[in-house]
C-alpha positions in Angstrom: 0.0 0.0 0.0 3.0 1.8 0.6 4.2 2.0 -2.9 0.8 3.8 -4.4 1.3 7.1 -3.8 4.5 7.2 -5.5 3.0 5.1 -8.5 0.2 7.8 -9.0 2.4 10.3 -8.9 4.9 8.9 -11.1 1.6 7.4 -13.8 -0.3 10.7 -13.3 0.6 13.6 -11.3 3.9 14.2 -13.2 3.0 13.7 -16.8 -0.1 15.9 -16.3 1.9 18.7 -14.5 4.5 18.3 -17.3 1.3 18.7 -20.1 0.1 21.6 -18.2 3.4 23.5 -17.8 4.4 23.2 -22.0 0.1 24.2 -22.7 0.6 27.8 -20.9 3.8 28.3 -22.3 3.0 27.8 -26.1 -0.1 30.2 -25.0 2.1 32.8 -23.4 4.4 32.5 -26.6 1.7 32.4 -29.1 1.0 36.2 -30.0 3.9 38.2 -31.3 6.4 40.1 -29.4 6.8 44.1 -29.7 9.4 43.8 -32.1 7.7 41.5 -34.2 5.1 43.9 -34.4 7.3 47.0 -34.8 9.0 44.8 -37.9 5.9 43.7 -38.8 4.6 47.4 -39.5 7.9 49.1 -41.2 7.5 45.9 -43.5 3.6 46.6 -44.3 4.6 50.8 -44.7 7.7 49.8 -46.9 5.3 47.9 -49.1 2.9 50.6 -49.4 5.4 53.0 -50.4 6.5 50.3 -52.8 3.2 50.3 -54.3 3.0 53.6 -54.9 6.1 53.8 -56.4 5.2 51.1 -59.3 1.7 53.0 -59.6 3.6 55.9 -60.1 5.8 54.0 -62.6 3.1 52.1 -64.6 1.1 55.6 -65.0 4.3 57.7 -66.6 4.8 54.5 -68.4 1.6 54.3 -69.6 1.7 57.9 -70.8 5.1 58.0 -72.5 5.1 54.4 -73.7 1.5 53.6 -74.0 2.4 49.7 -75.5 5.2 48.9 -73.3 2.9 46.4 -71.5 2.6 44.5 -74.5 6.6 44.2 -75.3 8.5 40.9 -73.5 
């Protein structure tokens, strides 16, 4: 009788603590961190500018050299 308390502990207690533990870590890691997000926005405003620029590009194109979309 002795010997069942460490048995449950050993069969249940620790792999369900261990489960537990790893669960609210991957939930406190799951979002992104400031950086990501600061990264994450000069990334989306670089692409926008980008944009812009080949908008910018294709209309002077378009009005200097209106069949260049056609050329390979």
């Amino acid at each position: 009788m002795s010997d069942v308390i460490p048995i449950l502990l050993v069969t249940v207690c620790f792999p369900l603590w261990i489960v537990f533990h790893y669960v609210t870590k991957m939930k406190t890691a799951k979002g992104l961190s400031v950086e990501d997000e600061k990264m994450l926005s000069e990334v989306w405003e670089s692409t926008n500018r980008m944009e812009q620029r080949i908008n910018t590009l294709e209309r002077i194109l378009d009005i200097e050299a209106p069949n260049w979309r056609g050329r390979s």
